[in-house]
C-alpha positions as CSV (number, residue, x, y, z in Angstrom):
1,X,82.7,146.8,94.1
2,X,80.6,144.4,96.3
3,X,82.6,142.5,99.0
4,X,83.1,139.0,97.9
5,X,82.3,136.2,100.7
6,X,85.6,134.0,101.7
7,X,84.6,130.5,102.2
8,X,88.0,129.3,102.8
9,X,89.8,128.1,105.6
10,X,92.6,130.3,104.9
11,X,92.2,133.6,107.3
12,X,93.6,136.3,105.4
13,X,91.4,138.6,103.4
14,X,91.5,138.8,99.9
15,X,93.0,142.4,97.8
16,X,90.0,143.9,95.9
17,X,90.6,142.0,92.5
18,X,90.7,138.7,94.0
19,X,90.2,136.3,91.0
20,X,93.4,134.8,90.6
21,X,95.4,136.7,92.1
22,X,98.6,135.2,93.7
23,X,99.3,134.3,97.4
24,X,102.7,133.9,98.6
25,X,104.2,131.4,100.9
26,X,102.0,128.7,100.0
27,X,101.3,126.1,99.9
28,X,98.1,127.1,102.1
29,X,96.5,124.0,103.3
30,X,98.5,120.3,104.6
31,X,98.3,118.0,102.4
32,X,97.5,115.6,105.5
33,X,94.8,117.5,106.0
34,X,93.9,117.0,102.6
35,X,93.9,113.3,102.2
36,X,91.9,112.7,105.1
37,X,89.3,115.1,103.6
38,X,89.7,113.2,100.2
39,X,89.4,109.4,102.0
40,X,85.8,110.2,103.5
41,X,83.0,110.0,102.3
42,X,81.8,112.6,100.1
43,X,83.4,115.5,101.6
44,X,84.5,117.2,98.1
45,X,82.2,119.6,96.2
46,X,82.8,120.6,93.0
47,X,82.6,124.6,93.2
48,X,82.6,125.7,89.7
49,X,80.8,125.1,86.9
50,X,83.3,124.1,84.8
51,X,85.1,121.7,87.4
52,X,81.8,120.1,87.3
53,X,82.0,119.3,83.7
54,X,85.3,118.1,83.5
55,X,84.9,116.1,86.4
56,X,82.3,114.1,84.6
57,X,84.3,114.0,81.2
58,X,87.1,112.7,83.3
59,X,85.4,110.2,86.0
60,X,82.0,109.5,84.7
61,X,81.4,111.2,88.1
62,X,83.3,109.1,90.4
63,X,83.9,110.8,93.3
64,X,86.0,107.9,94.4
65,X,88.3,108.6,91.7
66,X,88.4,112.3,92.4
67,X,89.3,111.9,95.7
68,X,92.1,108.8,95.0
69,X,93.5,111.4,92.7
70,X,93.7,114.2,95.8
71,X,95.3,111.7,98.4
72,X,98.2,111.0,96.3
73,X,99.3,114.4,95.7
74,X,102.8,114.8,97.5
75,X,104.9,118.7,98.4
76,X,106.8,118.5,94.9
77,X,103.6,118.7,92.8
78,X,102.8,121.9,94.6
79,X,102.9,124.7,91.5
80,X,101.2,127.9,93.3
81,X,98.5,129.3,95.3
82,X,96.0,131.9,94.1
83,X,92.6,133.5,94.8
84,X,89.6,131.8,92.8
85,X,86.0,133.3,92.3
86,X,83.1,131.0,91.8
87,X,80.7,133.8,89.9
88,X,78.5,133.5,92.4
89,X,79.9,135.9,95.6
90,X,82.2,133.5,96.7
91,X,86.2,134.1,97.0
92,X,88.4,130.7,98.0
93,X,92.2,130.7,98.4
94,X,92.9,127.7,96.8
95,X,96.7,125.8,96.5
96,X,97.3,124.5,92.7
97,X,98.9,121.3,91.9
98,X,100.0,119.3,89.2
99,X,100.6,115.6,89.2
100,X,101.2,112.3,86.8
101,X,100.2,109.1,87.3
102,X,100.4,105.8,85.6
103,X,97.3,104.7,85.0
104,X,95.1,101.6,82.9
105,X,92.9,102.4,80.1
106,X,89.9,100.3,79.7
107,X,91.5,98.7,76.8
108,X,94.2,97.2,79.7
109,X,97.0,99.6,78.3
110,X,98.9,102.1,81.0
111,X,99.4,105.2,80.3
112,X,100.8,108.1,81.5
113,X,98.3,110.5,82.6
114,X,99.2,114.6,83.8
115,X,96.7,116.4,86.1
116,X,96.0,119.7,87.3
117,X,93.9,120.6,90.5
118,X,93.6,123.4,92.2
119,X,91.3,123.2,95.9
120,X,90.6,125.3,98.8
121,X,89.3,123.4,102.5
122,X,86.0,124.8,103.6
123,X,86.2,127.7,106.2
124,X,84.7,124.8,108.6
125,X,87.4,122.7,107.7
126,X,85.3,119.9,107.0
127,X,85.5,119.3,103.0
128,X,87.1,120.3,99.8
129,X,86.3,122.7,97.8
130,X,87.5,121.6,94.4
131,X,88.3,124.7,91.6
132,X,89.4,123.0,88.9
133,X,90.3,119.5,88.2
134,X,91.4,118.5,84.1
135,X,94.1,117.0,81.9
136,X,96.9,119.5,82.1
137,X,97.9,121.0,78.7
C-alpha cells in the first residue's frame, strides 16, 4: 500500500487503513484556534469533493457563512475524531462536530437548523481544512 501524505497539524502518524479510522482523546485541535482561523479572511479550503458541493447547496458559496458556522462551535458539540482521506494521497486527522442553530429563512421564518462538520488545521497551522460540512441526518 502507498504511504498516504499527512497534511495535518496533528503529529501522530496514521495506522495503515487510515480512512476513518478513530483517534482517541480528542478533540485534536482548540477550538480557539479554530475560530481565529474561521474569522480571517479565506483561510478555509474545502478538501473534498463532496464538501465542495454541499457547501454550495448550503451557502451559495459563502465562505462568510462557512466560517460564522465554525466560530460558534463550543466543547459540547464535539462528537469524535477520526482519520479522513481526500482520494487524492492526502490523510488529515480531523475533529467531528455537530451543532444547531436558530437561524432565518429568506421567507423571515427561524428555524431550527442541525449541522455536521468535521475539519482538520493545516500542518502549517495556517487554515482549515474543511472534510465535510452538511445538514445532519
Amino acid at each position: 500500500m502507498a504511504s498516504l501524505a499527512v497534511v495535518s497539524a496533528y503529529d501522530m502518524e496514521p495506522p495503515d487503513e487510515a480512512a476513518r479510522a478513530r483517534i482517541r482523546g480528542g478533540p485534536i485541535y482548540d477550538l480557539k484556534r479554530v475560530r481565529e482561523l474561521a474569522a480571517r479572511t479565506s483561510p478555509i479550503v474545502a478538501w473534498t469533493v463532496k464538501c465542495r458541493r454541499d457547501i454550495r447547496a448550503l451557502f451559495s458559496n459563502e465562505w462568510e457563512a462557512v466560517g460564522t458556522l465554525l466560530g460558534s462551535l463550543e466543547g459540547g458539540h464535539y462528537l469524535h475524531s477520526e482519520w479522513c482521506e481526500n482520494g487524492e494521497g492526502f490523510v488529515a486527522a480531523c475533529d467531528a462536530y455537530a451543532i444547531e442553530r436558530e437561524e432565518t429563512t429568506q421567507a423571515g421564518r427561524d428555524v431550527r437548523v442541525a449541522y455536521f462538520v468535521k475539519f482538520a488545521i493545516s500542518r502549517a497551522g495556517s487554515l482549515i481544512l474543511l472534510v465535510s460540512c452538511h445538514l445532519s441526518s
